[in-house]
Backbone as a printed PyTorch tensor [residue, N CA C, xyz], in Angstrom:
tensor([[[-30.4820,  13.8840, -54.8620],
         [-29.7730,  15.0440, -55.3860],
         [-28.6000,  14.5690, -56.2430]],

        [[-28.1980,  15.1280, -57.4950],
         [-27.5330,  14.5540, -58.2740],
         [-26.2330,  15.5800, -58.6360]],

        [[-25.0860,  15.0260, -57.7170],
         [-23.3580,  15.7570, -57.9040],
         [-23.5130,  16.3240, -59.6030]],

        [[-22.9640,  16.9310, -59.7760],
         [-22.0350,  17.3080, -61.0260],
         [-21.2640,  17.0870, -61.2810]],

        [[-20.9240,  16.4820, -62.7460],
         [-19.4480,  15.7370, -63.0560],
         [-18.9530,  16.1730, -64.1280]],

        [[-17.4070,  16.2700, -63.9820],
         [-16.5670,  16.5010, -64.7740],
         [-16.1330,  15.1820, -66.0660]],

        [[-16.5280,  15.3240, -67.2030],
         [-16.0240,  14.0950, -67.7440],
         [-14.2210,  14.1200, -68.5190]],

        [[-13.5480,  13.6880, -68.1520],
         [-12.1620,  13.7360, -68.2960],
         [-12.0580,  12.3550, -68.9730]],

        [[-10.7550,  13.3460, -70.1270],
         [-10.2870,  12.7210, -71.0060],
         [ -9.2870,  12.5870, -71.0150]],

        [[ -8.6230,  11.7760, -72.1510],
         [ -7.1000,  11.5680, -71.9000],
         [ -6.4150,  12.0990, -73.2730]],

        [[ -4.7790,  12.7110, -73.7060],
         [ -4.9200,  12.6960, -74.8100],
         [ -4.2190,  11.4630, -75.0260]],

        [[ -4.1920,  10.1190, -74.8730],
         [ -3.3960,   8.7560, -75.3440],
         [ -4.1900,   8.4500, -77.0910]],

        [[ -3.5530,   8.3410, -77.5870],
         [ -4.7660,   7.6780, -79.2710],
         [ -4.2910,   6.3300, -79.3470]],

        [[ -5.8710,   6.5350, -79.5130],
         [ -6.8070,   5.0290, -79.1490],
         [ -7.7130,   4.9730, -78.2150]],

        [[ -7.4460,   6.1350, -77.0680],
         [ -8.1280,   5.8520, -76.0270],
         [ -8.9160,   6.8290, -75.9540]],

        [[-10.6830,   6.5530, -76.5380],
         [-11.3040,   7.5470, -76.7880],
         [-12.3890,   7.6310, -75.5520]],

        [[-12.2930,   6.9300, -74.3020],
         [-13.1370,   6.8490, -73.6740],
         [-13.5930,   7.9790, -72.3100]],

        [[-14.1140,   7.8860, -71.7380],
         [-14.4820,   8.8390, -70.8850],
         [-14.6300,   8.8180, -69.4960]],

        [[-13.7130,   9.1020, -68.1810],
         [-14.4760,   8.9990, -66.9660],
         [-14.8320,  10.1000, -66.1290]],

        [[-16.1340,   9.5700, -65.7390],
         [-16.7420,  10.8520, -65.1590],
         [-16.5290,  11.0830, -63.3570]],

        [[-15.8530,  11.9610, -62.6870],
         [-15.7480,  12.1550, -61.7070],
         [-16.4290,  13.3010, -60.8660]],

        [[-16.6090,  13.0470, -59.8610],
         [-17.6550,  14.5280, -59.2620],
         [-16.8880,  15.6020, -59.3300]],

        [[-17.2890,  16.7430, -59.3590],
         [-16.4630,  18.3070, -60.3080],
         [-16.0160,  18.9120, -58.4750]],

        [[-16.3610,  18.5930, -57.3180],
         [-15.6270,  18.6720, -56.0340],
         [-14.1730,  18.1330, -56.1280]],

        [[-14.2340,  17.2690, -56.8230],
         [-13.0960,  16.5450, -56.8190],
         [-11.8890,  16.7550, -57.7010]],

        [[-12.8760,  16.6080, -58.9700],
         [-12.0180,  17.4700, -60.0980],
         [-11.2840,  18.9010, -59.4600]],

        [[-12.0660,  19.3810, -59.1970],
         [-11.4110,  20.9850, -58.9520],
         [-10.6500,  20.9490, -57.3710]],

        [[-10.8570,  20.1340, -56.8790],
         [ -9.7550,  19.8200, -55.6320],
         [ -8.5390,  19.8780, -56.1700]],

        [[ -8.1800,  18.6290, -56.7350],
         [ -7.3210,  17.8660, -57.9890],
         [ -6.8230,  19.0080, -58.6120]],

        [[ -6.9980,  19.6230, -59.2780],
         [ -6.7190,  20.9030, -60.2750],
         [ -6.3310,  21.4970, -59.8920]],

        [[ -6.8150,  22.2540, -58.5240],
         [ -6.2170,  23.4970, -57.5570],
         [ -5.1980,  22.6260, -57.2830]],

        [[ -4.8850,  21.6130, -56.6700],
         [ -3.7080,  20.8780, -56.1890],
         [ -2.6670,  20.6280, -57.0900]],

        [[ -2.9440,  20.8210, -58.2040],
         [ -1.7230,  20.5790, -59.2040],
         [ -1.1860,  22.1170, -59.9260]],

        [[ -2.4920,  22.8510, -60.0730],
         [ -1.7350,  24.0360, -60.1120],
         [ -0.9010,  24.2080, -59.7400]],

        [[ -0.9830,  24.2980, -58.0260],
         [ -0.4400,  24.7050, -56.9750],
         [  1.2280,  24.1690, -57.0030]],

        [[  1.2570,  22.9890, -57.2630],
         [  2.5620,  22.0840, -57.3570],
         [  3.0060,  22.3910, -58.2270]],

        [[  2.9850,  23.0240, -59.7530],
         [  3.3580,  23.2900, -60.5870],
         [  3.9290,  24.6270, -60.7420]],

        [[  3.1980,  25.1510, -60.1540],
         [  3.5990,  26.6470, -59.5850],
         [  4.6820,  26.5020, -58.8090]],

        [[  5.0420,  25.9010, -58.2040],
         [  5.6760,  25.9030, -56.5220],
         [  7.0930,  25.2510, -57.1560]],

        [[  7.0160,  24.4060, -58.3390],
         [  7.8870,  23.7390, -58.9500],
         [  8.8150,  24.5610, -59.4980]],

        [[  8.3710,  25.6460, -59.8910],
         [  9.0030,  26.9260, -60.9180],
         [  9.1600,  26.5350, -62.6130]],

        [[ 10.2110,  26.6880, -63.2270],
         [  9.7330,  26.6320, -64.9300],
         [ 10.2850,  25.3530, -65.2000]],

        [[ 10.8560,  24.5690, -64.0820],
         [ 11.5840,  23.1980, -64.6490],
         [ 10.2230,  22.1180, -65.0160]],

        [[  9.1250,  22.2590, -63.8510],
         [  8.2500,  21.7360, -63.7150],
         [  8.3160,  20.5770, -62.6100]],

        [[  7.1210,  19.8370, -62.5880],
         [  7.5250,  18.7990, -61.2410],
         [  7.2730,  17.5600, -61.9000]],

        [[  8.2270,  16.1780, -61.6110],
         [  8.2310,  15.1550, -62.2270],
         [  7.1050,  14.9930, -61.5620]],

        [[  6.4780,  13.4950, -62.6050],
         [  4.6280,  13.4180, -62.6700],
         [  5.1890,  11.8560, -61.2420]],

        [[  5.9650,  11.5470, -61.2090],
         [  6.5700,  10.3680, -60.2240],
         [  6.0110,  10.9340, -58.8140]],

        [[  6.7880,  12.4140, -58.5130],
         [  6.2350,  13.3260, -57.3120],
         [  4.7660,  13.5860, -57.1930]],

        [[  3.9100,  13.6620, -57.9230],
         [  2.6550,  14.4010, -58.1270],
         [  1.8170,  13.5340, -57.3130]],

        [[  1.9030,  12.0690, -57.0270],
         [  0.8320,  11.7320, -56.2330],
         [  0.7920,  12.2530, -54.2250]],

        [[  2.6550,  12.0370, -54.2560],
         [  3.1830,  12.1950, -52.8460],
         [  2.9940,  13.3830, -52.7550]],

        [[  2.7350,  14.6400, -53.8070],
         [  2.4690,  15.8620, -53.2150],
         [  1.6220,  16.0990, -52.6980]],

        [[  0.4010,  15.7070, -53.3630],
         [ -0.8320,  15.6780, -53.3340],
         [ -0.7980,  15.0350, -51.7950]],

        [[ -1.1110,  13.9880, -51.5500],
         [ -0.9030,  13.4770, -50.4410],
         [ -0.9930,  14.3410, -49.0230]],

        [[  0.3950,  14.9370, -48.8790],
         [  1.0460,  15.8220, -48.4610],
         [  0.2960,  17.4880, -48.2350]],

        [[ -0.6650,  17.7930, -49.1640],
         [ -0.8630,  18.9400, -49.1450],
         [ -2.6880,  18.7240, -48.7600]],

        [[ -3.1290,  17.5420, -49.1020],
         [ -4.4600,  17.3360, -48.5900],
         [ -5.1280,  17.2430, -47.1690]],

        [[ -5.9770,  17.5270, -46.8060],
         [ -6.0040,  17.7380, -44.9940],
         [ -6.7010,  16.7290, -44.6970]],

        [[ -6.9280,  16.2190, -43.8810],
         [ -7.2020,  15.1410, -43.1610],
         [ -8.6920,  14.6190, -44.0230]],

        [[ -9.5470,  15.4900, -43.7250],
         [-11.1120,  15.2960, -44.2160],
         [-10.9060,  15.0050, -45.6550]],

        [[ -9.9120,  16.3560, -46.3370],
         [-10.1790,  16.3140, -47.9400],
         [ -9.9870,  14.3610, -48.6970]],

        [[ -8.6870,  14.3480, -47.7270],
         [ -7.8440,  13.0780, -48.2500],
         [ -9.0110,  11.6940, -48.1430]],

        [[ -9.9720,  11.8300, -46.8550],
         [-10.6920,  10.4200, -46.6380],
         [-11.6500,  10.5330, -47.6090]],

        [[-12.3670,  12.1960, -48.0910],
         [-13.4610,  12.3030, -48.8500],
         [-13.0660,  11.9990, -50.8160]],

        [[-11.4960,  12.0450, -50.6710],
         [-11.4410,  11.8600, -51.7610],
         [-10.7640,  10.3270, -52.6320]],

        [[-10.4290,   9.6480, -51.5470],
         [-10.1380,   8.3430, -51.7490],
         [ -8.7150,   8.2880, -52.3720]],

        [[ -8.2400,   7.7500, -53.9450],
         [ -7.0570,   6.8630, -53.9500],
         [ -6.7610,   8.1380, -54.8530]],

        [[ -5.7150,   9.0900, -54.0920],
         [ -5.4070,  10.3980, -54.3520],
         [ -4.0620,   9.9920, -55.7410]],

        [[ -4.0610,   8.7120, -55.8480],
         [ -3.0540,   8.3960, -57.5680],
         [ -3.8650,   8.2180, -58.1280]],

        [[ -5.1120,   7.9140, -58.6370],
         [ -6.4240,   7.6410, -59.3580],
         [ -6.4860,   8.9980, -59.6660]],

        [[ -6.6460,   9.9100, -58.8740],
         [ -7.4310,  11.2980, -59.4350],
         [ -6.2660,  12.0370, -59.7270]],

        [[ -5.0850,  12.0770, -59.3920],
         [ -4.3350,  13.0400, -59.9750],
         [ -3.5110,  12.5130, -61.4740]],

        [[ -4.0390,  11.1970, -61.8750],
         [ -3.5470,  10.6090, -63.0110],
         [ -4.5730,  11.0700, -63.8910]],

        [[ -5.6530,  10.8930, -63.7200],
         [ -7.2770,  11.0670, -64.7270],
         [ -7.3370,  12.6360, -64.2860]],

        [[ -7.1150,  13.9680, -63.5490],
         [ -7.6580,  15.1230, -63.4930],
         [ -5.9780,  15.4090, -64.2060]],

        [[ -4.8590,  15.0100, -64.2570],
         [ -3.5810,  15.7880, -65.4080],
         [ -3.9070,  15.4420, -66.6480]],

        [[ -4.4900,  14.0990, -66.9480],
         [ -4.3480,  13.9100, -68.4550],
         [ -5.6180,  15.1040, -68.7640]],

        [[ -7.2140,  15.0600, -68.2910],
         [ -7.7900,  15.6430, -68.8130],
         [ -7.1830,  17.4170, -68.8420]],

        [[ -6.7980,  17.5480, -67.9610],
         [ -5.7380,  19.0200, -68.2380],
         [ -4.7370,  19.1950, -69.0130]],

        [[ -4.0420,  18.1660, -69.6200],
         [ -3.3140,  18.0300, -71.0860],
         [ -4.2550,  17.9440, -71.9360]],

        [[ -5.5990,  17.5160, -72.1040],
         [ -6.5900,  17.8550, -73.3160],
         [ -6.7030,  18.9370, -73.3150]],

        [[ -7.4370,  20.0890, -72.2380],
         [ -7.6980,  21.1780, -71.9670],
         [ -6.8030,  21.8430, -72.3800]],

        [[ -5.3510,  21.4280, -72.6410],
         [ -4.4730,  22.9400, -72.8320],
         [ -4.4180,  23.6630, -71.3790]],

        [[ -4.3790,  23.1820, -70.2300],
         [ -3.8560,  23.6190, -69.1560],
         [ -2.6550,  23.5970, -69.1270]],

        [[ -1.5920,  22.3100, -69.2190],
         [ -0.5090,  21.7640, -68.5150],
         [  0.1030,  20.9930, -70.0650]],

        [[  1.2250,  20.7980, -69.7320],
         [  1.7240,  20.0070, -70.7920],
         [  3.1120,  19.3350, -70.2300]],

        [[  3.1650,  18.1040, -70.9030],
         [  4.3120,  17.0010, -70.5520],
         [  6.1400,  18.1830, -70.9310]],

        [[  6.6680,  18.1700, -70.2750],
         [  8.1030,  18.6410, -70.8790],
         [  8.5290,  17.6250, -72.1840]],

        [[  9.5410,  18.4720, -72.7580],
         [  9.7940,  17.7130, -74.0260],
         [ 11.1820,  17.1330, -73.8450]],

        [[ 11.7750,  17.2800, -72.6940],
         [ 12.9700,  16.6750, -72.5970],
         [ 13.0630,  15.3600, -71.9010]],

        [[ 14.1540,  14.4930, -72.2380],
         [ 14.1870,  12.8060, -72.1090],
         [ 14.2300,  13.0220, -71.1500]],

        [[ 14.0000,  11.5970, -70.1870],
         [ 14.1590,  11.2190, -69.0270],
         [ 12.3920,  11.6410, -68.6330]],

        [[ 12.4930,  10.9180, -67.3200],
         [ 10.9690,  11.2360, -65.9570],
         [ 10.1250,  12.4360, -66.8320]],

        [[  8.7110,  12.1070, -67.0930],
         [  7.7080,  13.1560, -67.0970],
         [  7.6500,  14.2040, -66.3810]],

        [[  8.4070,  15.0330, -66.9350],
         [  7.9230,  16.5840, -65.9590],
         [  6.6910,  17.2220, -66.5360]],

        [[  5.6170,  17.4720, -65.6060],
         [  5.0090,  18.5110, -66.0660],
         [  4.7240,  20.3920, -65.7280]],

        [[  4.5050,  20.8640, -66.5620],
         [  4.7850,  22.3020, -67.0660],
         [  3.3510,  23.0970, -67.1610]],

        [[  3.4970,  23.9850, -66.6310],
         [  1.9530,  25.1040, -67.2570],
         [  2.2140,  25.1400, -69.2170]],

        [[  1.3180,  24.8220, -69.2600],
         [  0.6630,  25.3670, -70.6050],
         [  0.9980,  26.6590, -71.6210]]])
């Protein structure tokens, strides 16, 4: 039986390549950053926090089924900055990110 995958991109130029992750995961990932972003309010949440949230908000099963929870929330934000989901803040200092 063959998962379904999300192929996620990045917007970095130069880096035109592609990784494909199972779409369980992706959309774990996604709901989980919504969620943090939301919860953040309009300042947004530095991208430094985003793995420890994650962490934190995953339940026991989700966390073992989904492995190295900084891997997927680095590769499921950038492809959501392609998408026009989320976007980097424009002010200096730490990456905050922002709804779209």
């Amino acid at each position: 039986m063959r998962h379904e995958k999300v192929a996620c991109r990045t917007p970095s130029k130069g880096r035109d390549g592609v990784t494909n992750i199972p779409k369980w995961k992706y959309d774990l990932v996604r709901n989980y950053i919504l969620e943090m972003i939301t919860d953040a309010g309009p300042q947004g949440i530095p991208f430094a926090n985003m793995r420890g949230e994650l962490e934190k908000r995953l339940t026991v099963e989700e966390a073992k089924l989904l492995g190295s929870a900084g891997w997927h929330i680095t590769v499921v934000k950038l492809n959501m900055e392609v998408e026009g989901e989320i976007k980097r803040s424009s002010e200096k200092g730490p990456q905050k990110i922002l709804l779209a």
